[in-house]
ZAPAKOL-86820 format. One record per residue (C-alpha): residue number from 0; residue in three letters; x, y, z. Coordinates in steps of 0.001 Angstrom, whole numbers, m for minus. Layout:
N
[rec NUM,"ALA",[X,Y,Z]]
...
END
This chain:
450
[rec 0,"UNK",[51413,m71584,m131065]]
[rec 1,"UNK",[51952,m67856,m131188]]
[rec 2,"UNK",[48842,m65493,m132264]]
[rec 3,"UNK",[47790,m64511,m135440]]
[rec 4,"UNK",[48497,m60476,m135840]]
[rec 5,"UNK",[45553,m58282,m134711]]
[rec 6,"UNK",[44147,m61576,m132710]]
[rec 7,"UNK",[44711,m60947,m129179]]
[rec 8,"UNK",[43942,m63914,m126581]]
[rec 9,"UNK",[41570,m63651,m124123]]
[rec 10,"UNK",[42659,m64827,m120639]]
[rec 11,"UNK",[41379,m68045,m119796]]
[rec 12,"UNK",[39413,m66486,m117048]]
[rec 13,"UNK",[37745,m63291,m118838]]
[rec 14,"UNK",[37591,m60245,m116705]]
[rec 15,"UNK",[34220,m58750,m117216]]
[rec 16,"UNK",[32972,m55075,m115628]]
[rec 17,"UNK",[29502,m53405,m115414]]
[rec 18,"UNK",[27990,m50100,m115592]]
[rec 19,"UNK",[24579,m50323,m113962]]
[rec 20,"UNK",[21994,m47400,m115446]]
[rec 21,"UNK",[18556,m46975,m114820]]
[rec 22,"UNK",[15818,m48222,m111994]]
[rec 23,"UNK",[16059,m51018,m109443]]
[rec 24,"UNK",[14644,m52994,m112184]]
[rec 25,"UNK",[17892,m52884,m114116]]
[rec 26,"UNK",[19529,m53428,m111202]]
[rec 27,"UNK",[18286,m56647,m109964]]
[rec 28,"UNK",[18945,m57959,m114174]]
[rec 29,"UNK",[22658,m57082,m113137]]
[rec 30,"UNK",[23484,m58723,m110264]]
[rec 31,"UNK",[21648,m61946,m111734]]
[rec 32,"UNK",[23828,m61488,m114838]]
[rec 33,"UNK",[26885,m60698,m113018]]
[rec 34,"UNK",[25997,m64023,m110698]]
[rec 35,"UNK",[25747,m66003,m113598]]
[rec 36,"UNK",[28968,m64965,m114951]]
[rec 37,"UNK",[31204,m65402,m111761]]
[rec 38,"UNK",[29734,m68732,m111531]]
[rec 39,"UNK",[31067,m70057,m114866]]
[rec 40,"UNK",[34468,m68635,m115009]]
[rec 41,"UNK",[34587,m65165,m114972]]
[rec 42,"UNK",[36021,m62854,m112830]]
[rec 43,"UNK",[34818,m59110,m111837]]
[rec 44,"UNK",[37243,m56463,m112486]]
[rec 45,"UNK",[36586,m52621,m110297]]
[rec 46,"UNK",[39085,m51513,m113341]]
[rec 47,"UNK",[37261,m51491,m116417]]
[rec 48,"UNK",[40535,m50161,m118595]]
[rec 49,"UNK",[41675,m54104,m118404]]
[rec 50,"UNK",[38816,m56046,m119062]]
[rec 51,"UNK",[38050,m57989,m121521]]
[rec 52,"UNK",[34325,m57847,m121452]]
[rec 53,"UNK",[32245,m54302,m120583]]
[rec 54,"UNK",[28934,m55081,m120273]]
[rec 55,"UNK",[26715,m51128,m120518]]
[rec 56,"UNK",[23292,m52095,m118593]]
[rec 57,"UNK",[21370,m49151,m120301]]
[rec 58,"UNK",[18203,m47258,m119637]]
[rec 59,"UNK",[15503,m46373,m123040]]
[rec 60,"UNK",[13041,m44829,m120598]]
[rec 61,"UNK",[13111,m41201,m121173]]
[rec 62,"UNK",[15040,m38892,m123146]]
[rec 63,"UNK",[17671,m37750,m120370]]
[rec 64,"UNK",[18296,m41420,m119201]]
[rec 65,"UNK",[18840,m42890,m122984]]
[rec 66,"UNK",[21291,m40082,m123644]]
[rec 67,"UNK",[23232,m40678,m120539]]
[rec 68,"UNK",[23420,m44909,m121906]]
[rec 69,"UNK",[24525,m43672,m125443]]
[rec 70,"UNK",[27212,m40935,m123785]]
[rec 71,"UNK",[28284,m44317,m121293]]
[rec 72,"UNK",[28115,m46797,m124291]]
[rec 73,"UNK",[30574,m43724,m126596]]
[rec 74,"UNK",[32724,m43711,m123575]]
[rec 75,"UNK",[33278,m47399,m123493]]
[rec 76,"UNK",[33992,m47977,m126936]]
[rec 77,"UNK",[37081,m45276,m127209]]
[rec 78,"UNK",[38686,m47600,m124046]]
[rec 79,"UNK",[37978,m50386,m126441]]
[rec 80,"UNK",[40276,m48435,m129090]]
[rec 81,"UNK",[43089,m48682,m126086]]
[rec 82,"UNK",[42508,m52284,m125071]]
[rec 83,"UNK",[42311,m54269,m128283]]
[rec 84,"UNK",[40806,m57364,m126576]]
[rec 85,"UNK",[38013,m55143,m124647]]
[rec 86,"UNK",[34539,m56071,m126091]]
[rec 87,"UNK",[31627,m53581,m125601]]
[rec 88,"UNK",[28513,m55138,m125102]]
[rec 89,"UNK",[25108,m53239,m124496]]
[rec 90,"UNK",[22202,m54684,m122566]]
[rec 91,"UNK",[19251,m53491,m121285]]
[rec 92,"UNK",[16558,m51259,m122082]]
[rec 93,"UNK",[18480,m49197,m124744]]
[rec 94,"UNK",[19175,m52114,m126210]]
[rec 95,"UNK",[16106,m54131,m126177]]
[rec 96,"UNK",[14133,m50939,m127868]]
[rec 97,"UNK",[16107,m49101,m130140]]
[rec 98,"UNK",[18695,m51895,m131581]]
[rec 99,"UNK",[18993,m51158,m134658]]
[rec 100,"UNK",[19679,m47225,m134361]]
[rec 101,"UNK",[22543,m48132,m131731]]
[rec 102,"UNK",[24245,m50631,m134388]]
[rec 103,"UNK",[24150,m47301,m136696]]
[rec 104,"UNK",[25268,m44863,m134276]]
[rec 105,"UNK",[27951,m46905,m132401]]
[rec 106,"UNK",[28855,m49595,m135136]]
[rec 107,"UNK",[31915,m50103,m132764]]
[rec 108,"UNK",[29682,m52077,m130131]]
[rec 109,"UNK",[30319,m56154,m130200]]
[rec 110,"UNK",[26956,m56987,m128846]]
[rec 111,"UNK",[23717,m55811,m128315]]
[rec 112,"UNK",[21513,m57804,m126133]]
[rec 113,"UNK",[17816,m57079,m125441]]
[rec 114,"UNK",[16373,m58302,m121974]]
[rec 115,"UNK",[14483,m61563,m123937]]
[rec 116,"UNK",[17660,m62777,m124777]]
[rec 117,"UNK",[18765,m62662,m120787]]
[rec 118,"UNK",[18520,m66300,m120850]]
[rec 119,"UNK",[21342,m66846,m123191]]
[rec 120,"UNK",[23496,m64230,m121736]]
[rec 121,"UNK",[26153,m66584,m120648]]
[rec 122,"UNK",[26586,m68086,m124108]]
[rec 123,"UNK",[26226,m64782,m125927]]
[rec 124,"UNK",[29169,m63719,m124052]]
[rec 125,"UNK",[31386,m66583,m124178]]
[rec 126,"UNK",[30454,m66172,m128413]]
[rec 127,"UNK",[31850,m62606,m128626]]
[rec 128,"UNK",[34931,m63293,m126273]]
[rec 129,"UNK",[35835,m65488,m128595]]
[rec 130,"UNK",[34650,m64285,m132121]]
[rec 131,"UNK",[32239,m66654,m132579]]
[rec 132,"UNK",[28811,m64460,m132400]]
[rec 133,"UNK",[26939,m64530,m136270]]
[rec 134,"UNK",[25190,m61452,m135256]]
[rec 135,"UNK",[25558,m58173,m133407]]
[rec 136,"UNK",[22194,m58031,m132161]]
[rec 137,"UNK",[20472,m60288,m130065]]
[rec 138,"UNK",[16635,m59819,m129620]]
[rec 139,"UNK",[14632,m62331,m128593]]
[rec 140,"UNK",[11652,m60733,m129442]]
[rec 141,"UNK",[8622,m61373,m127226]]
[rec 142,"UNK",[10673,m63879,m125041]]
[rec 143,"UNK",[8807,m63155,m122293]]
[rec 144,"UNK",[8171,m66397,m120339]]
[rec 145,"UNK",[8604,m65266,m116988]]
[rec 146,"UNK",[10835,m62704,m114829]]
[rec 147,"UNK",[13936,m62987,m114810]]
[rec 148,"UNK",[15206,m64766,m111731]]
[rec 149,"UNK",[18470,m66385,m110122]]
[rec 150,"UNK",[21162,m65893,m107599]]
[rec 151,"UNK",[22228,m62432,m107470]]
[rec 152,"UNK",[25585,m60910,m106821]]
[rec 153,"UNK",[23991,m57303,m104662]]
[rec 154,"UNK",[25426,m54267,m106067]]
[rec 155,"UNK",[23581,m51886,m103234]]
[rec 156,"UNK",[25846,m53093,m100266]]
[rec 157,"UNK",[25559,m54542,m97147]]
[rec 158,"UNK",[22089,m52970,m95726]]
[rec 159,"UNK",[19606,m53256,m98609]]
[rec 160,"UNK",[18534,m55032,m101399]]
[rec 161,"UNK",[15502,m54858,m104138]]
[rec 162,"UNK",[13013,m57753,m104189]]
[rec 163,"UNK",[11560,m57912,m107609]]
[rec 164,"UNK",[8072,m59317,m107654]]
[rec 165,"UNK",[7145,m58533,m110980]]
[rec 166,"UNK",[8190,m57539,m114419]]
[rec 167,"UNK",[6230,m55835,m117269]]
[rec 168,"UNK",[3272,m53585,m117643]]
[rec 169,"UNK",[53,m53807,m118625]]
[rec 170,"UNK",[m1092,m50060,m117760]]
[rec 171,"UNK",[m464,m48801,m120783]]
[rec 172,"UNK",[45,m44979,m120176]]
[rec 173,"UNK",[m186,m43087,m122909]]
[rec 174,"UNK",[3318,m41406,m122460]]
[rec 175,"UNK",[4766,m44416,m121648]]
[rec 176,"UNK",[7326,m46864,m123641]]
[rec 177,"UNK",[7573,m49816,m120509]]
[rec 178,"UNK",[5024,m52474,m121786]]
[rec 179,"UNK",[6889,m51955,m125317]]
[rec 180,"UNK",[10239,m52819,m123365]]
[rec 181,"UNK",[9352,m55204,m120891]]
[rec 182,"UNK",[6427,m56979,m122347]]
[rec 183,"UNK",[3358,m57690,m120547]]
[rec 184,"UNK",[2703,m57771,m117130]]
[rec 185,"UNK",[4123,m60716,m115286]]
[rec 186,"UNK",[4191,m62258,m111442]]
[rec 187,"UNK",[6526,m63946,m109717]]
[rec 188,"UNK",[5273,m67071,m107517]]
[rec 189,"UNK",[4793,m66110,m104219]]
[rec 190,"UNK",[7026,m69174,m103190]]
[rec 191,"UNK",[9405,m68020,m105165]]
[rec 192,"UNK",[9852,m64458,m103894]]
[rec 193,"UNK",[9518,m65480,m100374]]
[rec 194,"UNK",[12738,m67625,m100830]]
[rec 195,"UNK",[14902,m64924,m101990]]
[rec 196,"UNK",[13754,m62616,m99419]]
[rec 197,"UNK",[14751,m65249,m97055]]
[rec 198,"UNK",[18558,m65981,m98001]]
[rec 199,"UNK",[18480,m61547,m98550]]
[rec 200,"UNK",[17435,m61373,m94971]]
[rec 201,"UNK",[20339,m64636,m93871]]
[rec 202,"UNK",[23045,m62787,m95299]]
[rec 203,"UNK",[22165,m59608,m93308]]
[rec 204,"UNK",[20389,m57639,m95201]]
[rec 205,"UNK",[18379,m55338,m92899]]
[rec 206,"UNK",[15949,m53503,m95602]]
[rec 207,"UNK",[14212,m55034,m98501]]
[rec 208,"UNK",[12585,m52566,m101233]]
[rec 209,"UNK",[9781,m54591,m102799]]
[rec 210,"UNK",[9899,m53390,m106901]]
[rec 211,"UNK",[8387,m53958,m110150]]
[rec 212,"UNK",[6931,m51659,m112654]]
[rec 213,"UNK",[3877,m51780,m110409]]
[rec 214,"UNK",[3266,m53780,m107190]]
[rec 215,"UNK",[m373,m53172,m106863]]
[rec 216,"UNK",[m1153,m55226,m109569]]
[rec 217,"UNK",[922,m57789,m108300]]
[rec 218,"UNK",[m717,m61328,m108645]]
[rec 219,"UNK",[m3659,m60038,m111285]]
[rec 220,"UNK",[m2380,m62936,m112991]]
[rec 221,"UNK",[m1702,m65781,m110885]]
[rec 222,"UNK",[m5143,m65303,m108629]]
[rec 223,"UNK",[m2927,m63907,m105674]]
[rec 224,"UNK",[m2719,m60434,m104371]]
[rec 225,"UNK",[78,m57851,m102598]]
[rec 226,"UNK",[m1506,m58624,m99115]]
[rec 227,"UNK",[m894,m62423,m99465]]
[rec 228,"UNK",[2806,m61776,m100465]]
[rec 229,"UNK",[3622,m59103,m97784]]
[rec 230,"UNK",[1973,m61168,m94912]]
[rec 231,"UNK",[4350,m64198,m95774]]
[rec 232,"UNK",[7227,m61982,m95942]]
[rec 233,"UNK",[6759,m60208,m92630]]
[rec 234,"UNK",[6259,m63491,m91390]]
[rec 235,"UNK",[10036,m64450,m92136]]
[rec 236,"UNK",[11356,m62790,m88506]]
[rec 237,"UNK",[10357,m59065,m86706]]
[rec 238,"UNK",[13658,m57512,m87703]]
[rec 239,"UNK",[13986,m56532,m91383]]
[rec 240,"UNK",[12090,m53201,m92500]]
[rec 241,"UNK",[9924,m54073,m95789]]
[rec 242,"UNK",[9353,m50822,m98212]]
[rec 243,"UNK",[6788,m50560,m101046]]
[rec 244,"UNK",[8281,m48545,m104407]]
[rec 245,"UNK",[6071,m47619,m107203]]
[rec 246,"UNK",[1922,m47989,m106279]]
[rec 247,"UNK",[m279,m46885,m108884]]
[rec 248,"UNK",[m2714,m44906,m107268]]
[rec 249,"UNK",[m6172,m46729,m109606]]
[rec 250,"UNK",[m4810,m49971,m108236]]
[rec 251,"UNK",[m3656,m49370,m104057]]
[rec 252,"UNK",[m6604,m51019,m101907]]
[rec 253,"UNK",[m7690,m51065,m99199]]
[rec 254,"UNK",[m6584,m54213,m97556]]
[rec 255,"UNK",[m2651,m53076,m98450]]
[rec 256,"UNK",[m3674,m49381,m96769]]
[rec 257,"UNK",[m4833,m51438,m93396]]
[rec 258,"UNK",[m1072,m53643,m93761]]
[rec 259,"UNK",[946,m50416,m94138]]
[rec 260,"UNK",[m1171,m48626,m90959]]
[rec 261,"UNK",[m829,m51799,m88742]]
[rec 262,"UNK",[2945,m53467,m89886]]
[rec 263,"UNK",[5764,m51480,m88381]]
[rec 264,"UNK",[8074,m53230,m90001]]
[rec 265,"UNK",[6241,m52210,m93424]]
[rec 266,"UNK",[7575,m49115,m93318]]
[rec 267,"UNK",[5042,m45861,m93658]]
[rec 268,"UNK",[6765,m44945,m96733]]
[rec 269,"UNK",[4938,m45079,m100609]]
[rec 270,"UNK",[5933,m44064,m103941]]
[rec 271,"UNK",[2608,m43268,m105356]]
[rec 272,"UNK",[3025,m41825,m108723]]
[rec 273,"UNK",[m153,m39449,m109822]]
[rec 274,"UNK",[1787,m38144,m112410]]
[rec 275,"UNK",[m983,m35000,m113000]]
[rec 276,"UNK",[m4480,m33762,m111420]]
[rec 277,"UNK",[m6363,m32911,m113777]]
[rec 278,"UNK",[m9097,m34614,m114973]]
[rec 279,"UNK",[m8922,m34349,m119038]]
[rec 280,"UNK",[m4979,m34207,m118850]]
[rec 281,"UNK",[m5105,m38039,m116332]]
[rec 282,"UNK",[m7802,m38845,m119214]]
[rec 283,"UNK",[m5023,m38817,m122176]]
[rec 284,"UNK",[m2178,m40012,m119847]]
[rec 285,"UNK",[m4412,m43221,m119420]]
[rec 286,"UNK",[m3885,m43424,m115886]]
[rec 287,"UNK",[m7463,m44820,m115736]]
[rec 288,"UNK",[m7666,m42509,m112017]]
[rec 289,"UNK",[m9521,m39106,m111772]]
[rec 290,"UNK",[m8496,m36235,m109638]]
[rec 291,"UNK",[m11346,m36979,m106867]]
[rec 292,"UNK",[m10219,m40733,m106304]]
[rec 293,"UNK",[m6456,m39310,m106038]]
[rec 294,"UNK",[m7324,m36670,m103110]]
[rec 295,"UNK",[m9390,m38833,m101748]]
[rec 296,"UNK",[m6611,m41673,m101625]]
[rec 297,"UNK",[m4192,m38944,m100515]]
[rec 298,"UNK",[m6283,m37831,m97820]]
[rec 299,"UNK",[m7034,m41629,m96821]]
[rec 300,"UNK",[m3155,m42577,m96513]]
[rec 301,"UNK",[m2566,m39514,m94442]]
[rec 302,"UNK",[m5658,m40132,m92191]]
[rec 303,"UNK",[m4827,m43782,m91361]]
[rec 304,"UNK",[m1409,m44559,m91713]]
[rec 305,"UNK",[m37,m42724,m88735]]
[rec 306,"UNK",[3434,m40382,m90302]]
[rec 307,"UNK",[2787,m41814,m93743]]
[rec 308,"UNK",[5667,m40759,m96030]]
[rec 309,"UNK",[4719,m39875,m99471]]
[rec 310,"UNK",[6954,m40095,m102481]]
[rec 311,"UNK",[5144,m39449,m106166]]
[rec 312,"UNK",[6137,m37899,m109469]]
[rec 313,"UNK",[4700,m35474,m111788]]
[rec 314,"UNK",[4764,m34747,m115879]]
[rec 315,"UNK",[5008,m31353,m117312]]
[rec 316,"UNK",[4087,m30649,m120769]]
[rec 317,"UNK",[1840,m33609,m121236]]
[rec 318,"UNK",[689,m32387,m124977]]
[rec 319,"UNK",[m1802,m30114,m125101]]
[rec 320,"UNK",[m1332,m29213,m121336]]
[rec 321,"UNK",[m2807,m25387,m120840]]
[rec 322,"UNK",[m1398,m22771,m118241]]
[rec 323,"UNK",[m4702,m23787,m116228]]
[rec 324,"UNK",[m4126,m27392,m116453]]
[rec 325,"UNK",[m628,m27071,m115301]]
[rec 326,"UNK",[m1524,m24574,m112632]]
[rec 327,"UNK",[m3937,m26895,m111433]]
[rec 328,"UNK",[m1066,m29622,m110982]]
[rec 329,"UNK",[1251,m26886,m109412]]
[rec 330,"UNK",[m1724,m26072,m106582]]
[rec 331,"UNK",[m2366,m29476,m105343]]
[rec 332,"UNK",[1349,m30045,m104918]]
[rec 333,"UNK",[1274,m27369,m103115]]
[rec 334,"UNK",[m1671,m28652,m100752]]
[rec 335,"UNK",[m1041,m32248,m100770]]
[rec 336,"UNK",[2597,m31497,m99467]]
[rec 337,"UNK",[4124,m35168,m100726]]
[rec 338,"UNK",[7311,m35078,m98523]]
[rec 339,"UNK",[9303,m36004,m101736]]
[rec 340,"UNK",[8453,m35154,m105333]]
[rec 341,"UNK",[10453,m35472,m108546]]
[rec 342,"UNK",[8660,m33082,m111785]]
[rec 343,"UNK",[9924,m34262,m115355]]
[rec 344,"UNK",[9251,m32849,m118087]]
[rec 345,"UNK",[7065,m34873,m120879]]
[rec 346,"UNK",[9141,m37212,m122953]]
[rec 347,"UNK",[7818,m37842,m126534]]
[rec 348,"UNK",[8199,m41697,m126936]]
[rec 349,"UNK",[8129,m43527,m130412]]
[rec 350,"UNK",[4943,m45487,m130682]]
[rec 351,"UNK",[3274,m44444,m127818]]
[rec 352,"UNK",[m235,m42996,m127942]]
[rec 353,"UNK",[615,m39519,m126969]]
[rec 354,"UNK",[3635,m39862,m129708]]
[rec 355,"UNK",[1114,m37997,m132256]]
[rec 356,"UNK",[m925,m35608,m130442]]
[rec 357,"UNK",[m1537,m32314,m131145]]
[rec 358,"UNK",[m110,m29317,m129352]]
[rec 359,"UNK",[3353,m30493,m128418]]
[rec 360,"UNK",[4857,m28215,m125303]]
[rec 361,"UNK",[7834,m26494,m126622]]
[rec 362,"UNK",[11047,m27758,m124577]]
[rec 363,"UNK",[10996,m24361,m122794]]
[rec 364,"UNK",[7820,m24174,m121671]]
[rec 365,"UNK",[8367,m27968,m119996]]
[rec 366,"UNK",[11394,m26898,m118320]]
[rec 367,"UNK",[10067,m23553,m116842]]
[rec 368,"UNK",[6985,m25746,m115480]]
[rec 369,"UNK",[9285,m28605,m113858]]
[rec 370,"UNK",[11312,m25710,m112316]]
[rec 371,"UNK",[8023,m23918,m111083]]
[rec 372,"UNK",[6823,m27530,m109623]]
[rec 373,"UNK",[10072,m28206,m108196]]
[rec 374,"UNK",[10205,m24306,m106568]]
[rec 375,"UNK",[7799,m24844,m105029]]
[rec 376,"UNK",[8152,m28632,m103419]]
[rec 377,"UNK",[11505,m27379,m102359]]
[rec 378,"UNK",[9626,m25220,m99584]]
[rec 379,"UNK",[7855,m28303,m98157]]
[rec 380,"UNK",[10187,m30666,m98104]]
[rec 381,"UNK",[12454,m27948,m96870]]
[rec 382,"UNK",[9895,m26997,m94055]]
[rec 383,"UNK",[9492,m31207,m93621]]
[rec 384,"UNK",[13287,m32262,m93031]]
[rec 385,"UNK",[13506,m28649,m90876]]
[rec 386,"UNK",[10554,m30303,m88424]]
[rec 387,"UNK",[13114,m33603,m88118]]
[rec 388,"UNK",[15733,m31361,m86531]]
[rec 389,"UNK",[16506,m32067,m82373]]
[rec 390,"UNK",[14397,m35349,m83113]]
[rec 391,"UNK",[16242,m38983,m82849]]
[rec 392,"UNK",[15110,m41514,m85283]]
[rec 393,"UNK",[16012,m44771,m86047]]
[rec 394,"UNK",[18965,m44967,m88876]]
[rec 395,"UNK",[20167,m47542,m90907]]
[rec 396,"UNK",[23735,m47047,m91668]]
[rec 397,"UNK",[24393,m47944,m95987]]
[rec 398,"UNK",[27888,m46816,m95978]]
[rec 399,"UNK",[30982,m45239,m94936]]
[rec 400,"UNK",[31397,m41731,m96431]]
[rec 401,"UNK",[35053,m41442,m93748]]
[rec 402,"UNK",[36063,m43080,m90680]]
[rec 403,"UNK",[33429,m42834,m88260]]
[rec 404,"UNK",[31220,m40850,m90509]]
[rec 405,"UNK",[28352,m42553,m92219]]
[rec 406,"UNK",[25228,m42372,m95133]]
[rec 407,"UNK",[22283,m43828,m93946]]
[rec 408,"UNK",[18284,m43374,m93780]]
[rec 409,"UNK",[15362,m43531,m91788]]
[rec 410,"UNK",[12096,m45074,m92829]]
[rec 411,"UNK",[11345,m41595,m94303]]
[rec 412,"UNK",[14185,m41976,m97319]]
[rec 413,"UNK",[14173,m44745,m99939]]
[rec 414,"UNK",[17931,m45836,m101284]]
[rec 415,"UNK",[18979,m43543,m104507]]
[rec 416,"UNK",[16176,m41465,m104784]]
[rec 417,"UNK",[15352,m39197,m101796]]
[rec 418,"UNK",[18041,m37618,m99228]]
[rec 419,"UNK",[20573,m39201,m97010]]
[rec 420,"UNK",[21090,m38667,m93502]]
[rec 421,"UNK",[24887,m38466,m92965]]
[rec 422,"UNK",[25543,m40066,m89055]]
[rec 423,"UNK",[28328,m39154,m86803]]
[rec 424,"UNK",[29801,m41547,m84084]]
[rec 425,"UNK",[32533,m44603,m83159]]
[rec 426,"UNK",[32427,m48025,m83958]]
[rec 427,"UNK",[29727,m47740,m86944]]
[rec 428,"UNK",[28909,m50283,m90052]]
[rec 429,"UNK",[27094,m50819,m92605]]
[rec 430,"UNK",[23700,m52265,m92211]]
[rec 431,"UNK",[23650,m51452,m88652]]
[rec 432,"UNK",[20487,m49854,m87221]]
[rec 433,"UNK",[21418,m47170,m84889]]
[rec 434,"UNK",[19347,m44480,m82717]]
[rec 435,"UNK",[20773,m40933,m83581]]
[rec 436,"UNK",[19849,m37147,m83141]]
[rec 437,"UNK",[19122,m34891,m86379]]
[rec 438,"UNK",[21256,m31839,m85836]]
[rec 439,"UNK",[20720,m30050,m89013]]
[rec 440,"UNK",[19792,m29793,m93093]]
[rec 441,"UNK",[21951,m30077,m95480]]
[rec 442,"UNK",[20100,m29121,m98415]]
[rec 443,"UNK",[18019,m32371,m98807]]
[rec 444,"UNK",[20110,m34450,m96455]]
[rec 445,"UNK",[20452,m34299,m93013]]
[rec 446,"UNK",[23115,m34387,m90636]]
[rec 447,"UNK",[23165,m36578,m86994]]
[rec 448,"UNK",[24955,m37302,m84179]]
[rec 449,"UNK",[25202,m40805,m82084]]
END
């Protein structure tokens, strides 16, 4: 039977292709989706000019990330005007949050699908293949059950993966639009994520970066804690480096301090977000942490965790943020020399507390002070990767940048985020641990020889 005109076929095995924006959180939804999709009769495609199914993972965090989703979701729909059988389908964050704006601005999308719909992701795409989909948008509002979970298909290569062991938020920043996208604060069983770090670990994966919106208050809900968790995984073998991304500094304690100083392979690496120093300005941010109990934690870490890396992140032009205020933040970067720092500048979020207080920073002014922050971290971490040089360190190897030349990282560098150290010798590969020499910077990489 020959086609109706305008009514192109899709294959009988749909080629579907992703663009992954965002955190490790959106991430880990990906390769689960992707998983699920190559297990029922779709196939990936690297070229997304012949698919029939584009699938736009999007990011709605801050102002810079949702404009790069919109610019990747424009992008995809003109290659839909070339491939009459492509359908453009956004997911994520973007879509979970601001729905109904993107059906108005990009009426050209096929689907939009927010993260409570993740369960039905297989039958919402087998609808729109084939035409069958009532509605554009698909929003299961508040379906927030549990995390999402399942057999992944790793989109970070052969060395590392992420180990999501929670979803949601239930800090509440004032700045911040998470808990509206993600819903509240949820743990995974610790059964659960010890299995998945297990078949991670048997199909070689050498690092595992332990994620979730924040892992210090993992188990606040299931009468478990981080400690319990990270002593079963290090109990899976000796080998396999464990990281911690994204501690809230009103929630580290103690007994996770005493794992990180004892555990080599818990690497002596945190991201610990303070986000400002002052008192009044951590007051409207919500971050329910003053500026003593920060530089005391600060000075803590660096006392008993022997090397301790520091990662954190700061806001400029939190409203109502005075030239004293911020100058305060800029001198405590300055002493508490974090070895890696990212400065953004205050995003105003719909229906978020701070969306409606007085004294908005002009755009400017926000800029000027991230560039001022960011001055002067340069220096230190400068002065930090400078002290690495004629040093060997232990490297894992992520990927080949050319024959025998290689990205990797020491326990110093988290994946995506900080530097790379770019390795030099024969017979590398991927996910191979290797002892090498720093010879010199690079900016914020470094360079090494076998």
């Amino acid at each position: 039977m020959k086609n109706k005109k305008n009514s192109p076929t899709v294959n009988s095995i749909p080629r579907v292709a992703l663009v992954d924006l965002g955190c490790a959180k959106n991430t880990v939804d990906s390769e689960i989706i992707l998983c699920i999709l190559l297990e029922n009769n779709f196939t990936l495609s690297t070229d997304i000019n012949k698919v029939e199914l584009l699938l736009i993972n999007t990011c709605g965090f801050i102002d810079s990330a949702k404009q790069e989703s919109i610019n990747n979701l424009k992008e995809a729909v003109h290659l839909k005007r070339k491939n009459p059988i492509m359908k453009v389908v956004a997911i994520g964050c973007l879509a979970e949050r601001y729905k109904k704006d993107l059906l108005i601005e990009i009426p050209e999308l096929d689907g939009i699908v927010g993260l409570g719909a993740y369960d039905r992701i297989l039958e919402i795409c087998k609808d729109i293949l084939n035409n069958k989909s009532k509605d554009k948008v698909m929003c299961d509002k508040n379906n927030y059950r549990t995390v999402t979970e399942g057999t992944r298909l790793l989109l970070t290569g052969e060395s590392f993966a992420y180990l999501r062991i929670a979803d949601g938020c239930d800090n509440c920043c004032s700045y911040c639009a998470v808990p509206l996208i993600r819903g509240k604060f949820r743990s995974r069983n610790i059964k659960d994520i010890v299995d998945e770090a297990k078949t991670l670990i048997d199909s070689g994966i050498q690092e595992i970066d332990i994620i979730a919106q924040d892992v210090t208050s993992f188990g606040k809900d299931k009468n478990n804690a981080l400690p319990e968790l990270i002593e079963e995984l290090l109990a899976i073998n000796s080998k396999t480096w464990f990281r911690l991304l994204y501690a809230h500094p009103a929630h580290l304690k103690k007994d996770v301090v005493n794992l990180l100083a004892k555990e080599k392979q818990l690497l002596g690496y945190l991201d610990l977000p303070i986000q400002h120093i002052n008192n009044r300005i951590l007051t409207a941010m919500g971050r329910g942490v003053s500026k003593h109990e920060i530089v005391d934690l600060i000075s803590s870490l660096r006392e008993n965790v022997k090397n301790i890396i520091l990662r954190t992140t700061v806001i400029c032009g939190f409203p109502g943020e005075t030239d004293t205020e911020f100058l305060e933040l800029l001198e405590y970067v300055k002493t508490a020399r974090f070895e890696h720092l990212g400065a953004f500048s205050y995003s105003k979020e719909v229906d978020t507390a701070a969306y409606n207080l007085p004294n908005q920073i002009p755009e400017q002014a926000k800029e000027n002070r991230v560039n001022e922050i960011m001055s002067a971290q340069q220096e230190i971490t400068f002065n930090w990767l400078d002290s690495r040089i004629e040093k060997k360190e232990e490297i894992l190897l992520d990927n080949y940048l050319e024959k025998d030349i290689l990205i990797g990282r020491s326990r110093c560098e988290a994946p995506d985020i900080d530097g790379i150290i770019v390795v030099k010798g024969n017979n590398l590969h991927p996910g191979e641990l290797v002892l090498a020499q720093i010879e010199r910077r690079e900016d914020y990489d470094l360079v090494a020889s076998i």
